[in-house]
C-alpha positions in Angstrom: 104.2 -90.4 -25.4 103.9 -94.0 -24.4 100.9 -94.7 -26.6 101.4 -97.7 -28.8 99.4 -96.3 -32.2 101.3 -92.6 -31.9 104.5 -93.6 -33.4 104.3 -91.3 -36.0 103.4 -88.8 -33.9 105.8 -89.4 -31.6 108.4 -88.8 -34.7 106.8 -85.2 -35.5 106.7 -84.5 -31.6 110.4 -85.6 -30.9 111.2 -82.6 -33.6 108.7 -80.4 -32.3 110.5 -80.7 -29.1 113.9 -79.9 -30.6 112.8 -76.8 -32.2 110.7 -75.5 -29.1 108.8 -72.3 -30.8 106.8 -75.2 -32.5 106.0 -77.3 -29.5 104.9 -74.2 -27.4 102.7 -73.1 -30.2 100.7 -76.6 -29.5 99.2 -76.5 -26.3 97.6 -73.2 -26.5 95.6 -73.8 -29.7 94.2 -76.8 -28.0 93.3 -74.3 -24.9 92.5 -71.4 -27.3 89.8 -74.1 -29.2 88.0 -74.7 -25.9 88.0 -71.0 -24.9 86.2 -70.8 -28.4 83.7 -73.6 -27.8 82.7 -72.5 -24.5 82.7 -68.9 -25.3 80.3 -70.1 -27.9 78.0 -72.2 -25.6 77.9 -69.7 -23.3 76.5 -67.0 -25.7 74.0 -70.1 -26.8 72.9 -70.3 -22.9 72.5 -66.9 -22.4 70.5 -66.2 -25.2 68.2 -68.9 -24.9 67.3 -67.7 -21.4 66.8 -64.2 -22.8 64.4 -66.3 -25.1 62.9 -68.4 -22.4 62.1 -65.3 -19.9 60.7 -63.4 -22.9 58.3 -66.0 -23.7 57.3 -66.5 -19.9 56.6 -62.8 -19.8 54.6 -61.9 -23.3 54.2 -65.1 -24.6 56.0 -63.6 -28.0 59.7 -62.9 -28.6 59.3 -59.6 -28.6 61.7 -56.7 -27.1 59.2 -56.8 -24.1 56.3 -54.6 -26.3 53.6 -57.3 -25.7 54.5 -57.4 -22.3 53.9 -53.8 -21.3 50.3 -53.8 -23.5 49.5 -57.1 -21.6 50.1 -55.5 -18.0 48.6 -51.9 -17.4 49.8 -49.8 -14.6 47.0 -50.2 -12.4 47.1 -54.2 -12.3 49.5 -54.3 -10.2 
């Protein structure tokens, strides 16, 4: 609040305050946004490790098909 350039805010804020339902409102988006961007990153993470590992195994992004054609039972 003791920003110099958030004057204006502080103005909208000061009535947020007074009304309450409004200023608890605030906060949680903010928290609900970064839920949002790491539930996002995290999907991205996982499924570029599902990409990496399948390209390790078969060398194609394949359900694991190439994979099983590449390695008979008796090579192991």
């Amino acid at each position: 609040m003791s920003a110099p350039g958030v004057s204006s805010d502080e103005s909208a804020g000061g009535l947020r305050q007074e009304t309450g339902p409004a200023r608890y409102t605030g906060p949680p988006v903010r928290d609900g946004s970064r839920v949002v961007v790491v539930f996002i990153a995290l999907i991205a993470a996982v499924a570029l490790g599902m990409i990496a590992l399948r390209l390790q195994a078969g060398g194609h992004a394949n359900m694991g098909a190439d994979v099983t054609e590449e390695m008979p039972a008796g090579s192991h």
